[in-house]
C-alpha positions as a Markdown table, in Angstrom:
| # | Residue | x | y | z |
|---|---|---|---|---|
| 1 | Unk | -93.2 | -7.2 | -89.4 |
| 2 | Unk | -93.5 | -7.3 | -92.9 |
| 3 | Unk | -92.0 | -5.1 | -95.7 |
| 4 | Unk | -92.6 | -5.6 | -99.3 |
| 5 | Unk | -89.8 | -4.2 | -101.7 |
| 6 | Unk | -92.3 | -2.5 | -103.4 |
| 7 | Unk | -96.2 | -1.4 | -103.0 |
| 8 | Unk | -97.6 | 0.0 | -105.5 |
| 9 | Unk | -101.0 | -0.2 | -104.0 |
| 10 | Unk | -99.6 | 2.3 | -101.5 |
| 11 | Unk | -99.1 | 5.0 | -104.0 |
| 12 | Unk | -101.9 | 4.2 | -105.6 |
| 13 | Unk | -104.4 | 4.7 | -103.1 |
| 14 | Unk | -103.4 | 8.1 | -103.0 |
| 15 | Unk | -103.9 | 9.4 | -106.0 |
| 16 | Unk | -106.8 | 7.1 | -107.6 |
| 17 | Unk | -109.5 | 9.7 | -107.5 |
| 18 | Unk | -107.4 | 11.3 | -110.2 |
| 19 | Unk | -106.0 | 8.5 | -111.8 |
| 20 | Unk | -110.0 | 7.0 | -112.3 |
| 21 | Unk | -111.0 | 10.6 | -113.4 |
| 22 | Unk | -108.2 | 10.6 | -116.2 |
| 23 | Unk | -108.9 | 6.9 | -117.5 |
| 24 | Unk | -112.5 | 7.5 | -117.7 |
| 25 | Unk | -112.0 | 10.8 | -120.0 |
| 26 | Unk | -109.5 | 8.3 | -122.3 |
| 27 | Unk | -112.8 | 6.0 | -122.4 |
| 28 | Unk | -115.6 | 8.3 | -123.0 |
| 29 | Unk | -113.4 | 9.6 | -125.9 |
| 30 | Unk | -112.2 | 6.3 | -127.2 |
| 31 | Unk | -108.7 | 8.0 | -127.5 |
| 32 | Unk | -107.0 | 4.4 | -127.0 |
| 33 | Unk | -104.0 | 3.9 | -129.3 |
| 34 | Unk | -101.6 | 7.1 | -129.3 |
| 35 | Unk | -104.2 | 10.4 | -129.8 |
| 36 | Unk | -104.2 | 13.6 | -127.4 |
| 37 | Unk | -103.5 | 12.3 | -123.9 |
| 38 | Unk | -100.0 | 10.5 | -125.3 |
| 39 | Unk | -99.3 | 13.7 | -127.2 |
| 40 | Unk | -100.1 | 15.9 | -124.1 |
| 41 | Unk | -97.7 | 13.6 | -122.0 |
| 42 | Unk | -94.9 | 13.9 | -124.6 |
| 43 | Unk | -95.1 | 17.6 | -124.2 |
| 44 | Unk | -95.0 | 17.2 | -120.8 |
| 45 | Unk | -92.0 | 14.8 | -119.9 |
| 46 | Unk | -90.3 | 16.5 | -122.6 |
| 47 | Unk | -90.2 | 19.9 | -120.3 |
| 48 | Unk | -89.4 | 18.1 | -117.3 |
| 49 | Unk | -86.6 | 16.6 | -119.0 |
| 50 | Unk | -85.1 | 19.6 | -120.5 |
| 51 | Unk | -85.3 | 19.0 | -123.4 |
| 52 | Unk | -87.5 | 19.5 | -126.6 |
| 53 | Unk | -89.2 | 16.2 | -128.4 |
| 54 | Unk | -90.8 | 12.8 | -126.3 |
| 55 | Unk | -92.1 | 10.2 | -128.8 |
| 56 | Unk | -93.9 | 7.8 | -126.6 |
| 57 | Unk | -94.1 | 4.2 | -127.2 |
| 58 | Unk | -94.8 | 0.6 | -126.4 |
| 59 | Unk | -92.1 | 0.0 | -123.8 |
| 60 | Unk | -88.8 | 0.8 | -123.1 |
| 61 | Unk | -87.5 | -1.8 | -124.8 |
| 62 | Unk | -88.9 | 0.0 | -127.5 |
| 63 | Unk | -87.6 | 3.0 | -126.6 |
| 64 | Unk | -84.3 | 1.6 | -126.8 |
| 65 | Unk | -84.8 | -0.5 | -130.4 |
| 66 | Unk | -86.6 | 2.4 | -132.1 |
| 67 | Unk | -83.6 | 4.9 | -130.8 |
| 68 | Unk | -81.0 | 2.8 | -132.1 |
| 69 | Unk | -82.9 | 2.7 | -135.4 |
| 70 | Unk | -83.3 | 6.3 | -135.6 |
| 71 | Unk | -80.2 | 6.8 | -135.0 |
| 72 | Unk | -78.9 | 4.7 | -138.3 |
| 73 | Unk | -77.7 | 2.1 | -136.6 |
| 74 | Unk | -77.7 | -1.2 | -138.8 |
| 75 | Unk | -76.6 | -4.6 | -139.1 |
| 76 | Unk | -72.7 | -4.7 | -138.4 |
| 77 | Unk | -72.3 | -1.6 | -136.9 |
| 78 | Unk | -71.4 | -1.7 | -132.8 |
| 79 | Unk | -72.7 | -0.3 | -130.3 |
| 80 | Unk | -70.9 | 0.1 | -126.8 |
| 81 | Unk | -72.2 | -0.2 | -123.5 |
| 82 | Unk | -72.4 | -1.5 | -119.9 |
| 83 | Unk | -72.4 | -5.6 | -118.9 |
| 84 | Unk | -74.7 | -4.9 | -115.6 |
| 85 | Unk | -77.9 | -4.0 | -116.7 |
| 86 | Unk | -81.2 | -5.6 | -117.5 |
| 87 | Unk | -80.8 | -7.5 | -120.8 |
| 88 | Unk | -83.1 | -4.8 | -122.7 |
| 89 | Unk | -80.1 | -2.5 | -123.5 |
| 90 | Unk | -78.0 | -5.6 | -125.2 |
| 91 | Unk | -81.6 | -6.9 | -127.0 |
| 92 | Unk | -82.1 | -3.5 | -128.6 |
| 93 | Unk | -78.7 | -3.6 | -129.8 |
| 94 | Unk | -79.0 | -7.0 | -131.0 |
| 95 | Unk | -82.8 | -6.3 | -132.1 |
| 96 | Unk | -80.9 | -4.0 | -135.0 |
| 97 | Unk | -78.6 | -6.3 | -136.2 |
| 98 | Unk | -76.1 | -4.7 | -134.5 |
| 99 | Unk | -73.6 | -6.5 | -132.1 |
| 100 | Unk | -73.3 | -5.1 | -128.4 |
| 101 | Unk | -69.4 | -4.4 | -126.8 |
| 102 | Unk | -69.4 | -3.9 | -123.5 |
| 103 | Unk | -67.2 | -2.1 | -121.4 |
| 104 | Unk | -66.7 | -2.2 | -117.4 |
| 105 | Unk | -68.0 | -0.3 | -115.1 |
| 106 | Unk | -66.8 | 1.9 | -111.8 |
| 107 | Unk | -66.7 | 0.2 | -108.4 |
| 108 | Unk | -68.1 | 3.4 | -106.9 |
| 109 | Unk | -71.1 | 4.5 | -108.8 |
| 110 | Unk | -71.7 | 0.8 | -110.8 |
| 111 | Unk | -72.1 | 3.5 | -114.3 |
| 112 | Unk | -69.8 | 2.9 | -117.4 |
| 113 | Unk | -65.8 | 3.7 | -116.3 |
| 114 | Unk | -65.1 | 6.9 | -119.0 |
| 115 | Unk | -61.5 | 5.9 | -118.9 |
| 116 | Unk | -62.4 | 2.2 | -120.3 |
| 117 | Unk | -64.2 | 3.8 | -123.4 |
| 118 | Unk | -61.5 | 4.6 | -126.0 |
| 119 | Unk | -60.1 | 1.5 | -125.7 |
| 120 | Unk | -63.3 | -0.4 | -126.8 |
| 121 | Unk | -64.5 | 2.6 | -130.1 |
| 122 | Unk | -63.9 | 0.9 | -133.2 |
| 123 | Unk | -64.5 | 2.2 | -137.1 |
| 124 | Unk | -67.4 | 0.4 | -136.6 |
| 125 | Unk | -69.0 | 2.1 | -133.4 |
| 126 | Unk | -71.8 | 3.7 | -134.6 |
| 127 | Unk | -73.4 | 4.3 | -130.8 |
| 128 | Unk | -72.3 | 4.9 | -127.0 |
| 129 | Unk | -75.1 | 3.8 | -124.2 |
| 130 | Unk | -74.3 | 4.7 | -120.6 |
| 131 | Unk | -76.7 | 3.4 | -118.4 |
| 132 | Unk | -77.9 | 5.3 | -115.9 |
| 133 | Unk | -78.1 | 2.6 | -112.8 |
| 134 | Unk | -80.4 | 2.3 | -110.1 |
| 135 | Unk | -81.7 | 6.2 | -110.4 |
| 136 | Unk | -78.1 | 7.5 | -111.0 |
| 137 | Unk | -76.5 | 8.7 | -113.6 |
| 138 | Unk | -73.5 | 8.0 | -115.6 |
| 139 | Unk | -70.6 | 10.4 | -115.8 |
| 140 | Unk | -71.5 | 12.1 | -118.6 |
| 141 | Unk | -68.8 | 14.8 | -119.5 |
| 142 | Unk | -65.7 | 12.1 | -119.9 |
| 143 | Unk | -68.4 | 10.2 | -122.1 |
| 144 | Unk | -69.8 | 13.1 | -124.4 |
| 145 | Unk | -66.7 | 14.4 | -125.0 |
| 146 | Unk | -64.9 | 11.1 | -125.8 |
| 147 | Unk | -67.7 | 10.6 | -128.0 |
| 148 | Unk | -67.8 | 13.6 | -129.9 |
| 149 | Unk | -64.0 | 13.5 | -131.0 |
| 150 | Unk | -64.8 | 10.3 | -132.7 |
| 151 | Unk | -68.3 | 11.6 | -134.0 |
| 152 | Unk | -70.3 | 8.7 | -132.2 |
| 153 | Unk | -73.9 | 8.8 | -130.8 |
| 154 | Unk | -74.5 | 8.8 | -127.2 |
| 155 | Unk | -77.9 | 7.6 | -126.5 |
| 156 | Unk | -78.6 | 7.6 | -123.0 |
| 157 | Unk | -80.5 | 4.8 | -120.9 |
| 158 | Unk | -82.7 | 6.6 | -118.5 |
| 159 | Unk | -84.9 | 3.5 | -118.1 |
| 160 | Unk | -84.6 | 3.8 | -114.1 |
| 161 | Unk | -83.3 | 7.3 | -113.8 |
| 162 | Unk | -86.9 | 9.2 | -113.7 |
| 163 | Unk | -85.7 | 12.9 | -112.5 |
| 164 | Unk | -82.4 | 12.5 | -111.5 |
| 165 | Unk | -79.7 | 14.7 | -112.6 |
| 166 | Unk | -76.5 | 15.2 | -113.4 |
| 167 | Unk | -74.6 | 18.5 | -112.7 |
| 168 | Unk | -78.0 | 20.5 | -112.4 |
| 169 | Unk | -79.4 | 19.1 | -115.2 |
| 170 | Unk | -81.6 | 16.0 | -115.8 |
| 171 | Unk | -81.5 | 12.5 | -117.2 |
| 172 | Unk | -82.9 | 12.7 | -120.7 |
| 173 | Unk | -81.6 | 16.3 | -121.2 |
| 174 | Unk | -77.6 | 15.3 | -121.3 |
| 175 | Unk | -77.1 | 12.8 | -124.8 |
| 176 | Unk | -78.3 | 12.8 | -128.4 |
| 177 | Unk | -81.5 | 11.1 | -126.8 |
| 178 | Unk | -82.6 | 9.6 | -124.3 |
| 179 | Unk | -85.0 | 6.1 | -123.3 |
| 180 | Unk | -87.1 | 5.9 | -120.6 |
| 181 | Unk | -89.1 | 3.0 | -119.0 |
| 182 | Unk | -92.5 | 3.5 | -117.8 |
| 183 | Unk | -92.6 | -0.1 | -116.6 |
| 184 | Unk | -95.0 | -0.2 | -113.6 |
| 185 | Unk | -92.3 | -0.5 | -110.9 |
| 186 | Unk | -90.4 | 2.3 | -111.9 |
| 187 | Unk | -89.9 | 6.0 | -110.5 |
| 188 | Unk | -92.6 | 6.7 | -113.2 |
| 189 | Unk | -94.6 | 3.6 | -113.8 |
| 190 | Unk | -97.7 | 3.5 | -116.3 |
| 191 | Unk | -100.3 | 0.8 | -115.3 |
| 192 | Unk | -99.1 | -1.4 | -118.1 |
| 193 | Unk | -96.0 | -1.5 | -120.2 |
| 194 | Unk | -94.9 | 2.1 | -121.6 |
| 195 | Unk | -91.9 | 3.6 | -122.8 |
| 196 | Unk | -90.6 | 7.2 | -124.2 |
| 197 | Unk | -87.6 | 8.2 | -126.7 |
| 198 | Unk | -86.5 | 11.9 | -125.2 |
| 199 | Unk | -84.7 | 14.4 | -127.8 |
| 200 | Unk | -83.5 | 17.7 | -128.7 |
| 201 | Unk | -83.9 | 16.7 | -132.2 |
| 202 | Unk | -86.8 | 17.2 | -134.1 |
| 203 | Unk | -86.1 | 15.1 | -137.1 |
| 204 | Unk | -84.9 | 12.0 | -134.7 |
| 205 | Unk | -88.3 | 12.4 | -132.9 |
| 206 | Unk | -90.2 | 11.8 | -135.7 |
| 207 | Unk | -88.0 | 9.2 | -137.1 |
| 208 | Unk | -89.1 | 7.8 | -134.2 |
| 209 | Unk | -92.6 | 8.4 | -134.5 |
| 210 | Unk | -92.8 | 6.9 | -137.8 |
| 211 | Unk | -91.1 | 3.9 | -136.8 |
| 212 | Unk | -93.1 | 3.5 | -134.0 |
| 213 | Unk | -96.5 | 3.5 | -136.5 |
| 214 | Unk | -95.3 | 0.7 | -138.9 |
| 215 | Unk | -93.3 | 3.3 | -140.9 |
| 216 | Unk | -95.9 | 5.2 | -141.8 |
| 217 | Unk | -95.5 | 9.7 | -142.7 |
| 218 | Unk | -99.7 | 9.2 | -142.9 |
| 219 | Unk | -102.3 | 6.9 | -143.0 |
| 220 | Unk | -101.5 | 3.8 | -145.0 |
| 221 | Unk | -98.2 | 5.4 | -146.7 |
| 222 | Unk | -95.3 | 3.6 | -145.1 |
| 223 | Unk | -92.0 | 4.9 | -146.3 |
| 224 | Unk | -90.0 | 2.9 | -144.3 |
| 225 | Unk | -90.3 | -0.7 | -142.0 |
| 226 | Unk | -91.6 | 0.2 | -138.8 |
| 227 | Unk | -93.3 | -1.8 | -135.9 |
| 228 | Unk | -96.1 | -1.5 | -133.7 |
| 229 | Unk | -95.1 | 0.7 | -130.9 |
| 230 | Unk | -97.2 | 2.9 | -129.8 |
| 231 | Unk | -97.7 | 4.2 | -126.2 |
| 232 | Unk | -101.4 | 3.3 | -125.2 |
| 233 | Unk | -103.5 | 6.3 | -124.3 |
| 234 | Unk | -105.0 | 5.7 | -121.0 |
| 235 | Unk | -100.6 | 5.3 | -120.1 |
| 236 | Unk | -100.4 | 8.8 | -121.5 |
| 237 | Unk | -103.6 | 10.1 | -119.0 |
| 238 | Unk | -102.3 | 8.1 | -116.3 |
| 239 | Unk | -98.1 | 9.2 | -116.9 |
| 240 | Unk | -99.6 | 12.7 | -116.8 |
| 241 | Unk | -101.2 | 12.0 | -113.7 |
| 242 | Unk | -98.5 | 10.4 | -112.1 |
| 243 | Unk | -96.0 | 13.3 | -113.2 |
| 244 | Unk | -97.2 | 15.7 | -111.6 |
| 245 | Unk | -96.1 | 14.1 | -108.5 |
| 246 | Unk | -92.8 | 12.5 | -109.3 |
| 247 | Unk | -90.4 | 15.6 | -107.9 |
| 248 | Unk | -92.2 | 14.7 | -104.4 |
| 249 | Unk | -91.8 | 10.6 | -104.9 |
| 250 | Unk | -88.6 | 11.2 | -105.6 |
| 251 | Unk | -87.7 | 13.4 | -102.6 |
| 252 | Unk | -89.4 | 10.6 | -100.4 |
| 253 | Unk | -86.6 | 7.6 | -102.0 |
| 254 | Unk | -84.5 | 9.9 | -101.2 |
| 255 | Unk | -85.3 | 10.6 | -97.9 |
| 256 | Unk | -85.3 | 6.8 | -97.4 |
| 257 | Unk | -81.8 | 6.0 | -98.7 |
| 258 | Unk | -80.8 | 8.7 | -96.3 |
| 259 | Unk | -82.4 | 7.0 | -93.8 |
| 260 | Unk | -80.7 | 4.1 | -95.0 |
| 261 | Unk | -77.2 | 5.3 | -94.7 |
| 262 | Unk | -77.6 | 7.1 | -90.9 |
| 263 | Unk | -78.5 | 3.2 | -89.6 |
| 264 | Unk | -76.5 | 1.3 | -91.8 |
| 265 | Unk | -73.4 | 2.7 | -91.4 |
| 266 | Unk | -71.0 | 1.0 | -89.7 |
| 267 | Unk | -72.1 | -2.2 | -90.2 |
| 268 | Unk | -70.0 | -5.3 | -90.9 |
| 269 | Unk | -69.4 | -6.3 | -94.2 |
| 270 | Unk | -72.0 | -3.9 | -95.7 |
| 271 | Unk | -71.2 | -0.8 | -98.1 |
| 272 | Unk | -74.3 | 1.1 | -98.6 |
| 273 | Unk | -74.8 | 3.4 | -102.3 |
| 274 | Unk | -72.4 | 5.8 | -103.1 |
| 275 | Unk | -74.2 | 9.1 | -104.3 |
| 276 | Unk | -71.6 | 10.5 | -106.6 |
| 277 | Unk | -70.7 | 14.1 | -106.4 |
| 278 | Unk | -71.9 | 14.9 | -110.1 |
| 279 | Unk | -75.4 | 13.3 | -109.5 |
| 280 | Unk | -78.6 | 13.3 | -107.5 |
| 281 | Unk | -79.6 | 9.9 | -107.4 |
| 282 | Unk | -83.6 | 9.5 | -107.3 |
| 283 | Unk | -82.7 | 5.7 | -105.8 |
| 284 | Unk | -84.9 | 3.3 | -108.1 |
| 285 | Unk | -83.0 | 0.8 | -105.9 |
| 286 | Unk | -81.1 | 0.8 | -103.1 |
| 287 | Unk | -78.6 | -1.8 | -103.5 |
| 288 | Unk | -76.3 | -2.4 | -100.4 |
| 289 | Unk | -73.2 | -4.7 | -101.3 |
| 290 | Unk | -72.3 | -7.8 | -99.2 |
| 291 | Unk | -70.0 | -10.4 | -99.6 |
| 292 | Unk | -72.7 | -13.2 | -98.1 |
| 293 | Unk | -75.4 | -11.9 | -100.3 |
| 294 | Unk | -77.4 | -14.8 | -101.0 |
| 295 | Unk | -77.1 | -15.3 | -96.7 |
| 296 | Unk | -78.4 | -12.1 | -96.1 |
| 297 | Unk | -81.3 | -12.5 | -98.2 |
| 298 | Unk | -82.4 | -15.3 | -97.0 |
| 299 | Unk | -82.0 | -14.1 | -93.2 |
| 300 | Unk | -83.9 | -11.4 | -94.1 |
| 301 | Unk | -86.8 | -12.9 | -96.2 |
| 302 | Unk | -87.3 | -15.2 | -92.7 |
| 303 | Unk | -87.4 | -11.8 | -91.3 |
| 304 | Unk | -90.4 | -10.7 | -93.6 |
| 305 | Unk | -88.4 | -8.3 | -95.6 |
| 306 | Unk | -88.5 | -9.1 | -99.2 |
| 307 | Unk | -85.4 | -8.3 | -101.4 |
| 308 | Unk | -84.4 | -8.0 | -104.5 |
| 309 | Unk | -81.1 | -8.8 | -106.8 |
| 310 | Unk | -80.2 | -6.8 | -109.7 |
| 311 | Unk | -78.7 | -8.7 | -111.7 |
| 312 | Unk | -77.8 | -11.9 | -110.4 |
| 313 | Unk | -76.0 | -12.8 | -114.3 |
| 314 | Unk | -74.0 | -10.0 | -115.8 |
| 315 | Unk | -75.4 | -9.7 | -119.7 |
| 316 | Unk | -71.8 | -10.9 | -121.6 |
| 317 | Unk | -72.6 | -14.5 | -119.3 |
| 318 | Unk | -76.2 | -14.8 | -120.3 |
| 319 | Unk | -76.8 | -18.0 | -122.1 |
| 320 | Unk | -78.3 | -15.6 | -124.8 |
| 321 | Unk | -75.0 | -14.4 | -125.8 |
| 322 | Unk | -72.9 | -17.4 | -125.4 |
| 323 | Unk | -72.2 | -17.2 | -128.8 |
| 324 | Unk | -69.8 | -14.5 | -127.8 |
| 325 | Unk | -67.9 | -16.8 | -125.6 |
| 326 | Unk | -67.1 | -14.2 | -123.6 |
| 327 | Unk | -65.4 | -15.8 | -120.3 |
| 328 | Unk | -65.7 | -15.1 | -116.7 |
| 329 | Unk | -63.3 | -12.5 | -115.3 |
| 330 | Unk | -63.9 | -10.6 | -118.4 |
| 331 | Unk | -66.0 | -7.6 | -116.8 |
| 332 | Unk | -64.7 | -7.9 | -113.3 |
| 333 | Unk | -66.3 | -5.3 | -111.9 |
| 334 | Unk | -69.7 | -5.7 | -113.1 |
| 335 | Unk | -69.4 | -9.5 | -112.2 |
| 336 | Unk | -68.9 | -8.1 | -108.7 |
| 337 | Unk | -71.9 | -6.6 | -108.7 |
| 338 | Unk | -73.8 | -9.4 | -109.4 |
| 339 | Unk | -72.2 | -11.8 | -107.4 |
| 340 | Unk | -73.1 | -8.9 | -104.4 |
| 341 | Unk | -75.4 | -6.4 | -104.8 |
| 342 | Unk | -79.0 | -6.7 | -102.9 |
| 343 | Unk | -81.7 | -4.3 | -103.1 |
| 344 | Unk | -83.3 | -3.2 | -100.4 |
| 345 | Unk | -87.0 | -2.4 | -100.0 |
| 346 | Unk | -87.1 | 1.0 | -101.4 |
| 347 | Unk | -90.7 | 3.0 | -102.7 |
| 348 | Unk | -91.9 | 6.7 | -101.1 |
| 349 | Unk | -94.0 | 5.2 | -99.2 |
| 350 | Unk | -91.5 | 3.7 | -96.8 |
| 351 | Unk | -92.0 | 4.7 | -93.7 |
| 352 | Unk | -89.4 | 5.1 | -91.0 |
| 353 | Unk | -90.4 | 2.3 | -88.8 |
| 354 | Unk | -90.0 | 0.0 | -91.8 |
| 355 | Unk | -86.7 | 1.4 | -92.4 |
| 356 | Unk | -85.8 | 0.8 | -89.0 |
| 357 | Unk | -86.8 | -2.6 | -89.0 |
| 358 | Unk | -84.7 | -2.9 | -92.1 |
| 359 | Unk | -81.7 | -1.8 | -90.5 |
| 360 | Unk | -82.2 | -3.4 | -87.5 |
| 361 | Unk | -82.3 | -6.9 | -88.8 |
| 362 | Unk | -79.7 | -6.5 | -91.3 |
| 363 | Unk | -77.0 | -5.8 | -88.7 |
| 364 | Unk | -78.7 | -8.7 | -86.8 |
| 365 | Unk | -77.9 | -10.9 | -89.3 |
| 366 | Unk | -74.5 | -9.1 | -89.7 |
| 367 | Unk | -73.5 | -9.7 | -86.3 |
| 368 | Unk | -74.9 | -13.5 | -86.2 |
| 369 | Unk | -73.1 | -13.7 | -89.2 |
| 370 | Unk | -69.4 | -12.5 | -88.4 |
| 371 | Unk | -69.8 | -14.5 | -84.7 |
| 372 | Unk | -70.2 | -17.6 | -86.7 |
């Protein structure tokens, strides 16, 4: 058998009837670049966010970059946050002139450790970005609070946390703002690149929102330096689409990382996801940890199951930042994870036989494994 780690053709087929409707309506009104059906999906993610302003744009790199600048962060200020996540949430830092500090994370939920936070706030941190990893997300009280007795930011990176929620209430909803990937792989994918700043703040949203439109308060004023980054508007007809049935895809992951842990437990050498009492993980990956992870991957990919790794390199080692000559051992937690961590196959459409074929071969290739 095989099983992709993601098929997005899957979830496609079941909803293109609506999908074509809504990108033929963007072209028969030529509403291509921002225009009503990105401001209809703003309104929209906004409220299932619970909160009050979306400004969407380019990516969520963008998000990210354009948050930050909103925000007032400038050259020589810092800005805190975690050394195992995708590179974006360094870049944007970086992107501003600003220079990342990155704290480690907790072994049991791979989110920012609160308790490492003071130690790292300087005169000069101007913003704090827990990332909410793999569809879970960070501990957010120890963080807000630490954050408002020194007066700093928190800008939340929801980039893979698409409806999951912390203590009732969800990603996007918790921080000053929030940024969200609409990459196509995600929990919420557009059918391009897309991204989306989240806010309870009106004036940040439309900081935003000029930035975002080369700076500009109306047509060709610009009272500030902007870029181009606006959201496209056939991703806005097809995120509003697609959000209608995201509670559902989301109950589905987490049907399957259930499934996950009833078959896998037990197994040798394995330690499945922790779901952390505070959250409800939406499982944008399901990342098992083994100590033979490259092993296992291979085994399995003979087995026709294809796998991921996220992230192999933890940021602070990147040759991007070498500069920083920040060593190994620095971040030992988050250089666990990379050294570790494989993701599973893991998309609503998995069925159960997949999943049992999943399991079934990974504790093959456990056992094989520890009789060697």
């Amino acid at each position: 058998m095989k099983v992709p780690f993601l098929n997005l053709k899957a979830q496609y087929d079941v909803i293109a009837e609506e999908v074509q409707r809504s990108i033929a309506e963007v072209l028969s009104k030529c509403a291509f670049s921002g225009g009503p059906y990105v401001e209809a999906f703003e309104e929209e993610f906004a409220v299932f966010c619970g909160s009050k302003f979306a400004a969407g744009v380019g990516s969520g790199t963008d998000a990210l970059w354009l948050a930050l600048l909103g925000l007032g962060v400038q050259p020589g200020d810092e800005v805190i946050t975690v050394p195992n996540s995708f590179i974006a949430t360094a870049e944007a830092i970086s992107l501003c002139g600003a220079r990342p500090v990155f704290v480690d994370v907790k072994e049991d939920s791979f989110t920012m450790d609160p308790e490492l936070l003071p130690q790292a706030i300087t005169k000069r941190t101007k913003v704090i970005i827990p990332v909410h990893l793999y569809g879970q997300t960070a501990d957010m009280d120890p963080i807000l609070s630490i954050a408002e007795r020194h007066g700093i930011a928190v800008l939340e990176d929801a980039c893979q946390a698409h409806g999951a929620e912390y203590k009732g209430r969800r990603a996007g909803g918790l921080g000053h703002a929030a940024c969200f990937s609409f990459y196509p792989g995600k929990n919420l994918g557009a059918y391009g690149e897309a991204g989306c700043v989240v806010t309870k703040d009106e004036e940040l949203a439309n900081k935003i929102k000029m930035l975002r439109d080369h700076g500009q308060s109306r047509k060709y004023y610009h009272d500030v330096i902007g870029i181009n980054g606006r959201m496209d508007g056939i991703q806005g007809a097809v995120l509003s689409v697609k959000l209608k049935y995201l509670d559902s895809w989301n109950k589905q992951r987490r049907a399957n990382a259930m499934l996950y842990r009833e078959k896998l437990a037990g197994v040798a050498g394995l330690k499945v996801p922790k779901e952390m009492e505070y959250a409800r993980h939406v499982y944008h990956v399901f990342a098992v940890r083994s100590q033979r992870r490259e092993m296992m991957r291979s085994s399995l990919q003979q087995s026709g199951i294809d796998c991921g790794v996220h992230y192999p390199v933890p940021i602070h080692l990147q040759e991007a930042y070498a500069s920083r000559e920040e060593q190994a051992g620095k971040f030992p937690v988050a250089e666990l994870c990379a050294r570790e961590l494989l993701s599973l196959p893991m998309f609503p459409e998995l069925t159960g036989k997949e999943v049992d074929y999943i399991c079934q071969e990974v504790e093959r290739h456990s056992n094989v494994r520890d009789k060697a």
